[in-house]
C-alpha positions as CSV (number, residue, x, y, z in Angstrom):
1,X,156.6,153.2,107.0
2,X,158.5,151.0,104.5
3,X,160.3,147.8,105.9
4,X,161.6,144.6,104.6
5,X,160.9,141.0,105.5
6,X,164.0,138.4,104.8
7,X,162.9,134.8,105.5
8,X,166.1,132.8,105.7
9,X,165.6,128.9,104.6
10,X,166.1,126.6,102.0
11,X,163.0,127.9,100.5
12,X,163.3,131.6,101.7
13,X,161.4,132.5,97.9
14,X,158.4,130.1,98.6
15,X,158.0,131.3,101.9
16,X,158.4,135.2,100.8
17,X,155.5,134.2,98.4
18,X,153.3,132.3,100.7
19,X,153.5,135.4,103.0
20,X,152.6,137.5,100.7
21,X,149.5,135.0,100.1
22,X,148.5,134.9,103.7
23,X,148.6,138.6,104.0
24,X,146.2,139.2,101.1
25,X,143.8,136.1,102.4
26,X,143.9,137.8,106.2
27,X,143.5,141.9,104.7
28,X,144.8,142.9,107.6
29,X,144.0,147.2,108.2
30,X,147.0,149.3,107.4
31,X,149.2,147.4,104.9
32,X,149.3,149.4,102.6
33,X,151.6,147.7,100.0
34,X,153.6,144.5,99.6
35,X,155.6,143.0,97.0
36,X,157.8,139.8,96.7
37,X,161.3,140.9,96.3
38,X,162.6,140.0,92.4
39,X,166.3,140.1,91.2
40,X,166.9,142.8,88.6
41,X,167.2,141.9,85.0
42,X,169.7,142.4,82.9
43,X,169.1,144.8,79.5
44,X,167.1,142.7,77.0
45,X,166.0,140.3,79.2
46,X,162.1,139.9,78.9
47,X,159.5,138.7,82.0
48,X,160.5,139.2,85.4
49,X,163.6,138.6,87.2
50,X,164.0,135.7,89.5
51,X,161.9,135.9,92.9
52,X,164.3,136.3,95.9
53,X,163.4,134.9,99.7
54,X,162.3,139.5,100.6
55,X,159.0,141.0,100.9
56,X,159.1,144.9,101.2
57,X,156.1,146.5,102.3
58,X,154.8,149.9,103.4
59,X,152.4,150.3,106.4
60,X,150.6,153.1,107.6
61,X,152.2,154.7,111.2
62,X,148.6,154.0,113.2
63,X,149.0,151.5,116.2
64,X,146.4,149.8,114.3
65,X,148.3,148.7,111.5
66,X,151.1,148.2,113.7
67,X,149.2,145.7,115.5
68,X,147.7,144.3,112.4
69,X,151.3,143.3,111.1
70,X,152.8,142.1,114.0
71,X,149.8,139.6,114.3
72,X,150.0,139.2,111.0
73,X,153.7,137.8,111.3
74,X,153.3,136.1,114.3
75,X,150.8,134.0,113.0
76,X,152.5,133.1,109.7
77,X,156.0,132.3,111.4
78,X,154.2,130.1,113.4
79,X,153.3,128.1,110.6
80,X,156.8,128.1,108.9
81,X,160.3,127.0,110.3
82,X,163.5,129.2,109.7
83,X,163.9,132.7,110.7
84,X,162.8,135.9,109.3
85,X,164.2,139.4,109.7
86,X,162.6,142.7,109.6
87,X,164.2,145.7,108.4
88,X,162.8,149.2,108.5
89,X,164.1,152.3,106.2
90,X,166.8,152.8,108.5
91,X,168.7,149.6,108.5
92,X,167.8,148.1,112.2
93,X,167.1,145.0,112.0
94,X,165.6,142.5,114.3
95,X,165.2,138.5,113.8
96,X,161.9,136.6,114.6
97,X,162.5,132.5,114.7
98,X,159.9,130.4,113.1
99,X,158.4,126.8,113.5
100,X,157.0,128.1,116.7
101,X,154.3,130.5,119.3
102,X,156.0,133.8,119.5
103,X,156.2,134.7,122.9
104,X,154.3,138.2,124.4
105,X,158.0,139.4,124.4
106,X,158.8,139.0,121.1
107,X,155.1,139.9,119.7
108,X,156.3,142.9,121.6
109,X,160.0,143.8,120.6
110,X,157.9,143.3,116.4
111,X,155.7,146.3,117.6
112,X,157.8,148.3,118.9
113,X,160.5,147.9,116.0
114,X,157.4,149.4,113.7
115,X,156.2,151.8,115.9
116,X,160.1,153.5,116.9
117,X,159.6,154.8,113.3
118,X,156.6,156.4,113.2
């Protein structure tokens, strides 16, 4: 399953990146891919565009990799303040605040947002 991760701060690229970090330090089961989100260049330019405040990803559909990311994020937002949404391939979208525990409920409504599109 492909989704999307939009951290919405001042520093929306730094955190982007600092997930992306956190994610390869944990190597949590079942993520199978993720990348920071970069603006496209424009013909000629050289290097790589700027980085934008997105990760997109691609999981594996097993409740264990479901589980693995929604720890995964609730760890990380616990860290960081601002909020983060998750989008999946189909355009829902759900919002997860930050600079605080998630509660079982919203650990929750994160699992079942990945696993609806199994």
């Amino acid at each position: 399953m492909e989704f999307q991760l939009t951290f919405e701060s001042d520093d929306a690229a730094q955190k982007a990146i600092a997930f992306k970090k956190f994610a390869e330090q944990e190597s949590e089961n079942g993520i199978e891919n993720l990348q920071v989100e970069q603006a496209k260049g424009k013909p000629g330019d050289q290097g790589i565009g700027q980085f934008l405040g997105s990760i997109i990803g691609k999981i594996s559909s097993s409740s264990s990799a479901i589980k693995s990311i929604t720890d995964l994020i609730s760890r990380f937002m616990e860290l960081f303040d601002g909020r983060l949404i998750i989008k999946d391939g189909t355009g829902r979208s759900l919002v997860i605040p930050g600079g605080r525990k998630l509660t079982p409920e919203q650990k929750e409504n994160i699992a079942i947002h990945f696993s609806s599109h199994q």
